[in-house]
N, C-alpha and C positions, 0 to 999 in steps of 0.2 A: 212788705205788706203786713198789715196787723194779723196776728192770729187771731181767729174767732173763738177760738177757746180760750183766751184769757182777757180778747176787749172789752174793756168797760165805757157804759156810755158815759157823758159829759153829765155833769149835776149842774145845769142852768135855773133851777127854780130861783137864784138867788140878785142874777147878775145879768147883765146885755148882753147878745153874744158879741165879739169882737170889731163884727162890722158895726155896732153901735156904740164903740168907741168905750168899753170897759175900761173903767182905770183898775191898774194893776198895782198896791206899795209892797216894796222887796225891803225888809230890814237885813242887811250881810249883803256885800261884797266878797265872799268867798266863790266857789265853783258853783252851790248851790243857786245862788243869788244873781248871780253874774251869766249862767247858762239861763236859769228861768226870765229875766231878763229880754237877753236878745230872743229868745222861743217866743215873749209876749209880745213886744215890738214887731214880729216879723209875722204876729197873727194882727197887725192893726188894733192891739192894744195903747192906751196912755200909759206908758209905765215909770214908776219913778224907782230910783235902788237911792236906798239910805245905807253910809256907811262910814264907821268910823274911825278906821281904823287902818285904811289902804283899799283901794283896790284890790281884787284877787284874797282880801282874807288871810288868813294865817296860812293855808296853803302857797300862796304865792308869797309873800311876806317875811314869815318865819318860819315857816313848816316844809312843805315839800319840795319846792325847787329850791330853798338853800341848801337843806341836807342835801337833796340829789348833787347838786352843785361840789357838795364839799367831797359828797362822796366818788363824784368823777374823779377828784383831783387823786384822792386816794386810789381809785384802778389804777391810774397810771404808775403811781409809786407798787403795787402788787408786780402790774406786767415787769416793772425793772427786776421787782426781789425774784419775781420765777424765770428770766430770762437766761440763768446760768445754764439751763441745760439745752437748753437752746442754739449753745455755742457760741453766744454774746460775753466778750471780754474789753477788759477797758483797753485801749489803746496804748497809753503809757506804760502800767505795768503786766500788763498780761491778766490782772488777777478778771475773777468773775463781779460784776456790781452788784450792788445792793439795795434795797430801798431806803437802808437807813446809814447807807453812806453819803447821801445827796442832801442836800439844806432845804428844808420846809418853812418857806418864808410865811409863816400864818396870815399877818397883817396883811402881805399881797393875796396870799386866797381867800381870808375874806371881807376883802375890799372885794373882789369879783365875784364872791356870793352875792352881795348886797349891792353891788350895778345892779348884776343880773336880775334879782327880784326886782329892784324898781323898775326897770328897764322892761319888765314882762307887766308889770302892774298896770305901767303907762300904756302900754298895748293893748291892754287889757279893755280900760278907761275910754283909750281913742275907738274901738269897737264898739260900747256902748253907746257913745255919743252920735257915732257915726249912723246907727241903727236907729236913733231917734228918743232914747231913754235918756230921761232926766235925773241928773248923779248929782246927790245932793250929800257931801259934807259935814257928816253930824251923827247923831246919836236918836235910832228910833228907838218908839216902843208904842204898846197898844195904850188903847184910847177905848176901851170898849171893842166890839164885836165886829166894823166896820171904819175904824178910824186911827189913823195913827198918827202919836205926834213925834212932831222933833228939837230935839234937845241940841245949844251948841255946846261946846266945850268947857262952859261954866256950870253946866246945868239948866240953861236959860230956857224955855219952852220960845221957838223961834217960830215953827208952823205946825197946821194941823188939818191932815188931810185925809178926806172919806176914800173910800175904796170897795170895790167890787170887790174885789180879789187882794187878801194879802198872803204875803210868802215869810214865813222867818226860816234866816240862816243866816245865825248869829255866831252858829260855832263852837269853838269850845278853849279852855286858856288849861295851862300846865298845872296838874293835880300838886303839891307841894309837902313836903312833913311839919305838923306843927313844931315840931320838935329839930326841922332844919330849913328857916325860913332861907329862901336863896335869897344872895345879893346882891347878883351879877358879877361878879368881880371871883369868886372863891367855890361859892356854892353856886349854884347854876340848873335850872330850869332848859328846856332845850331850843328855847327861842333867846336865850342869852349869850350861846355858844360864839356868837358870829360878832361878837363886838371883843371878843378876845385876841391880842397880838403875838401873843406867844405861843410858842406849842407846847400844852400842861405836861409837863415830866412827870407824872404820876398818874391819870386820870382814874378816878374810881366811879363804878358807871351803877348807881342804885336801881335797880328792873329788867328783869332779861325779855321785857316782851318787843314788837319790833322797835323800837325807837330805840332803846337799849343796844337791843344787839347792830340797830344797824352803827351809833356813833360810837361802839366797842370795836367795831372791827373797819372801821375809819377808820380812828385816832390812833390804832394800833399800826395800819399800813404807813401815817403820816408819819411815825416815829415814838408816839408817848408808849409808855407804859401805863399799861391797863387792867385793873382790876375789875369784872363784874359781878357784884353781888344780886344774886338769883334767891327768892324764899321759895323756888321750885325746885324737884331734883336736876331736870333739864332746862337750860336755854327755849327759848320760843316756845311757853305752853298753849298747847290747842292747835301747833302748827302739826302736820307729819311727823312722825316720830322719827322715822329714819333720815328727815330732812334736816332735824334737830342733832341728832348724833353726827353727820356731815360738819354741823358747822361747828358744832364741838371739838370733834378732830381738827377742825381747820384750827378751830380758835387756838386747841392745844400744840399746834405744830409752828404757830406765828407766834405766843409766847404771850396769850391774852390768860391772862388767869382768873377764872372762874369758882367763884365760892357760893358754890349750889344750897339749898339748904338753909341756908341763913338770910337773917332780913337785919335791917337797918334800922335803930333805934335811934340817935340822932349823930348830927352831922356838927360839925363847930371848927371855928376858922383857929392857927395859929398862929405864930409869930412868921412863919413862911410858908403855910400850906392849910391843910387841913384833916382831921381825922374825925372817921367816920366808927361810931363806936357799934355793935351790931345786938342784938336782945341778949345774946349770951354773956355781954361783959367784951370780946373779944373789940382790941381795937384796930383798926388800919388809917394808917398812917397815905397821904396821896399828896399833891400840889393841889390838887382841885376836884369836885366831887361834881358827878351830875345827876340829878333826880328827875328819873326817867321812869314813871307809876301814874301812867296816863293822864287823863282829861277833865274836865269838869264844864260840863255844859255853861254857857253867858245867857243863863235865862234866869238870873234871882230877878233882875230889876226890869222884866220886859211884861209888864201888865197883861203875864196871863192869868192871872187869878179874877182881873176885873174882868176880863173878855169871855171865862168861862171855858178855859185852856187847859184841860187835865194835863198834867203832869207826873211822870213817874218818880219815885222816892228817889230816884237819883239825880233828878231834877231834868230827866229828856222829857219831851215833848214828846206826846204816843200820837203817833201816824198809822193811818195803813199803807198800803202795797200802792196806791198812788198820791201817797204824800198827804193825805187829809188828817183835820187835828178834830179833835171833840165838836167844834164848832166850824157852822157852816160857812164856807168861802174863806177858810183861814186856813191855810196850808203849812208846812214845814220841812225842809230839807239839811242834808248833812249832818255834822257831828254832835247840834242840838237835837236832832230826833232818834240819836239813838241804833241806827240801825246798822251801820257800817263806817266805822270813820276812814274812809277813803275818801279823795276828792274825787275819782271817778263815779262812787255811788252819789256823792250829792251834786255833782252835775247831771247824771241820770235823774234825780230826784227830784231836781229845779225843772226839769224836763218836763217830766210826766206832770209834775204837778200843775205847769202850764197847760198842755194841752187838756188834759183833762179840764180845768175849770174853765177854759174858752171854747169848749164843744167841742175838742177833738174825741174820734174815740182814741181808746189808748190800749196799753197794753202793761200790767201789773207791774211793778219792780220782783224781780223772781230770785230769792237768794242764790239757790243752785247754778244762775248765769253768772256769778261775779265772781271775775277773777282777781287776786291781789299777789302783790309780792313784794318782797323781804328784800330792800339793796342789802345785803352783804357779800361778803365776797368767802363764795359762792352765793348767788343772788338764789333765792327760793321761791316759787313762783309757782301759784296752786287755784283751783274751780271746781267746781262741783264738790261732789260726793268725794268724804275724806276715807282711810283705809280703818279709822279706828272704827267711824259710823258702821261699817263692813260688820269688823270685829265684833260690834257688839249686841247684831243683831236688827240694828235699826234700820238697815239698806241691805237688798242683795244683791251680790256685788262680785265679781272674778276681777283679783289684783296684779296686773301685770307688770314685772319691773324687768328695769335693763339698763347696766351699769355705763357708762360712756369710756370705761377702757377699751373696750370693743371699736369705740367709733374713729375711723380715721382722721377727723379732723380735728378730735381733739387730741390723738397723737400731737399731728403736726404740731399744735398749738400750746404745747406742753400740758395741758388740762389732764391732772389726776384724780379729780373727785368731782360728783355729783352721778347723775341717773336719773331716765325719765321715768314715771308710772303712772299706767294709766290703767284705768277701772270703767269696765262694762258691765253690762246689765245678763245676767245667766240668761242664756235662749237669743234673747235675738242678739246679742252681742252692741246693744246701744250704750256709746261711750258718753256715762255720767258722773268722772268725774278724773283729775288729773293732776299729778304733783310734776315737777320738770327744777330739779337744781345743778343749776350749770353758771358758767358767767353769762350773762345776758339773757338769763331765765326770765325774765320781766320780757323780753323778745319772744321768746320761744313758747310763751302758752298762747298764742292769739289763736294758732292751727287748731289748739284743744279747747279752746273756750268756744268758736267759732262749731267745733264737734258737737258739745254740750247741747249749745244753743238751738241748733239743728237736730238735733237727736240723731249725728253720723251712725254709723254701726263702725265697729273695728275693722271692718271689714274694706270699708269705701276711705276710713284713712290708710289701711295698709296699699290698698292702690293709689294711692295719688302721688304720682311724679312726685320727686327732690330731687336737689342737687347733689352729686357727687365731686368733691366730698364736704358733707355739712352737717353741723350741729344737728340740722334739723330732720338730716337720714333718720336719726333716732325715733323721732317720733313716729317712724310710720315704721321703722323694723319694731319694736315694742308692740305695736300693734299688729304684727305679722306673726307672734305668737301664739294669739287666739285664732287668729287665721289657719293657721299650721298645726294649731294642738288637736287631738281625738276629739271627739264631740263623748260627752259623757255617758 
């Protein structure tokens, strides 16, 4: 049910509503484009998606299910390295295994990255079609206020089509150093990782934010040696502090070596590898470098300046809270607007954006509801209200933590590090906000995002039934603290 305190009505001054056959154009085939999409079709919209690049976008494509992809493979190679205490020995000679006693065939994982994305892309595709949107092959962009055309893969202008309602999400392609252009082969951007056959004996990993830490502590389980250069003190800035020192320890105990501190001046290929030299003069030496320093929006050449398309200096597209852009009936979702580069906010985002411009009422994009998380290993998995906000004044907040040695399942499981914490609200005890690093932390915040959303009290998750014995006991003993503490 929508909430009345944050629905907004529909802005139809501009457009049909639905049952009078509104045409809908979607530039991007990513999550944003491809949810807003089936959402317009299944309100009896015309809707067309222009895309040119894949189905499913850089998400599906190059970005998140191949990393997830790559980084399954790597669990499995972790659970072998921690299964020594476990009482798992090799059969031949008694000794204990290892992760990096086992042959990491790259080429075959990622051959099976790169089914697997196309194989989700086409799934993707046949759901579109299936819903009755017309998927058109090629390259949009605006046309004025109202119209969009499309480009083939010459540049050619092929059509040009009016629209009630348009949607960009276009996305965004890998930030790169002028000073170390990648080349796919040496130097590497993180959509180039998956056409490599070998496993890099050296890999140096330039950005410690998550796409950094997540293929550092990949490539590290798959077998390479790993250097990541961080220009922050800590690994993950802006994540949880002490979620940050976890994965440090981890990093430092698997043999990922981190050079905090320092930034990356340029990068340049050798006779067999590559060295990345850093501002200080200092050089390292690696087989292959990745530059992992985020994003840059695909909006130079999308005719927002003719359509009257503000733009931020960084070149996002400025939205509000249901996806509208400067101009009316011109929407925009995902990592061209700026707001959260997850694919779950710009499938939210393609959402809203539809309903809203077809007369639904709707309900805001609300930051404090997204939850996101970190594949590494230890996965980190965080929503709402963070502990520094606490810290510093700008939320009031009681911070609840509770270590998982305590928990018997992660005895059993050999699990030595991580902890849930969760954070409510002084008085009535409304949980606003939650950190949980564990392996399958990306699992285990749905109970607390779901808390969030709802405005639980600590109180009504400390009673709710779990399983014994499971991960997930934690999160409701954590919350049995505020339960059990004095009232002040």
């Amino acid at each position: 049910m929508t909430d009345p305190r944050t629905a907004l009505p529909s802005d139809p001054s501009r457009l049909p509503r639905a049952g009078d056959h509104a045409r809908v154009v979607i530039i991007g085939g990513g999550p944003g484009g491809y949810e807003a999409a089936l959402t317009a079709a299944r309100h009896g919209a015309e809707t067309v998606l222009i895309e040119e690049r894949g189905i499913g976008g850089a998400a599906v494509i190059t970005d998140v299910v191949p990393s997830k992809t790559l980084i399954a493979t790597a669990d499995v190679l972790d659970l072998v390295g921690g299964s020594q205490q476990l009482g798992i020995r090799d059969a031949d000679n008694g000794t204990a295994p290892t992760a990096h006693s086992l042959n990491v065939d790259l080429a075959a994982v990622n051959h099976r990255v790169r089914e697997l994305a196309t194989a989700q892309s086409a799934d993707i595709r046949s759901s579109l079609v299936a819903a009755g949107v017309q998927v058109i092959d090629g390259t949009g962009r605006l046309d004025g206020p109202d119209r969009v055309e499309v480009l083939d893969g010459t540049g050619e202008r092929v059509a040009s089509l009016e629209a009630d309602v348009i949607l960009l999400a276009v996305g965004a392609r890998p930030r790169e150093l002028d000073s170390a252009p990648c080349d796919g082969e040496r130097i590497l951007n993180w959509t180039q990782l998956y056409e490599l056959d070998r496993l890099p004996e050296h890999l140096i990993v330039v950005g410690s934010g998550v796409t950094g830490a997540e293929f550092a502590s990949a490539y590290r389980a798959l077998g390479s040696e790993v250097t990541l250069v961080s220009s922050r003190e800590k690994v993950l800035p802006g994540t949880d502090a002490e979620a940050a020192d976890v994965l440090e320890d981890a990093f430092a105990r698997r043999g990922v070596t981190v050079r905090s501190r320092s930034r990356a001046a340029t990068a340049r290929r050798t006779e067999h590898g590559v060295v990345v030299t850093l501002t200080t003069g200092e050089e390292i030496a690696g087989s292959h470098v990745l530059v992992a320093i985020g994003g840059i929006p695909w909006t130079a050449d999308l005719g927002l300046r003719t359509a009257g398309v503000r733009v931020e200096e960084s070149g996002h597209i400025e939205t509000d809270r249901v996806s509208r852009t400067s101009v009316r009936g011109i929407y925009a979702a995902g990592d061209c607007s700026g707001v959260y580069p997850l694919a779950s906010v710009a499938a939210m985002q393609g959402r809203i954006a539809m309903h809203h411009a077809l007369g639904e009422a709707v309900s805001p994009l609300i930051s404090t509801q997204v939850s996101s998380a970190i594949f590494t290993s230890p996965e980190i998995a965080v929503v709402g209200v963070s502990e520094q906000e606490v810290r510093d004044g700008e939320v009031s907040g009681e911070v609840l933590v509770l270590g998982l040695d305590t928990n018997p399942r992660a005895k059993m499981q050999g699990i030595t590090e991580g902890f849930v914490k969760l954070i409510v609200a002084p008085g009535s005890h409304t949980v606003i906000g939650a950190v949980v690093v564990a392996p399958r932390a990306s699992e285990l915040i749905l109970p607390f995002t779901l808390a969030v959303a709802h405005r639980l009290t600590a109180e009504q998750v400390a009673g709710t039934f779990t399983i014994y014995p499971s991960l997930t006991g934690s999160l409701a003993e954590v919350a049995r603290q505020r339960v059990l503490a004095p009232e002040d």
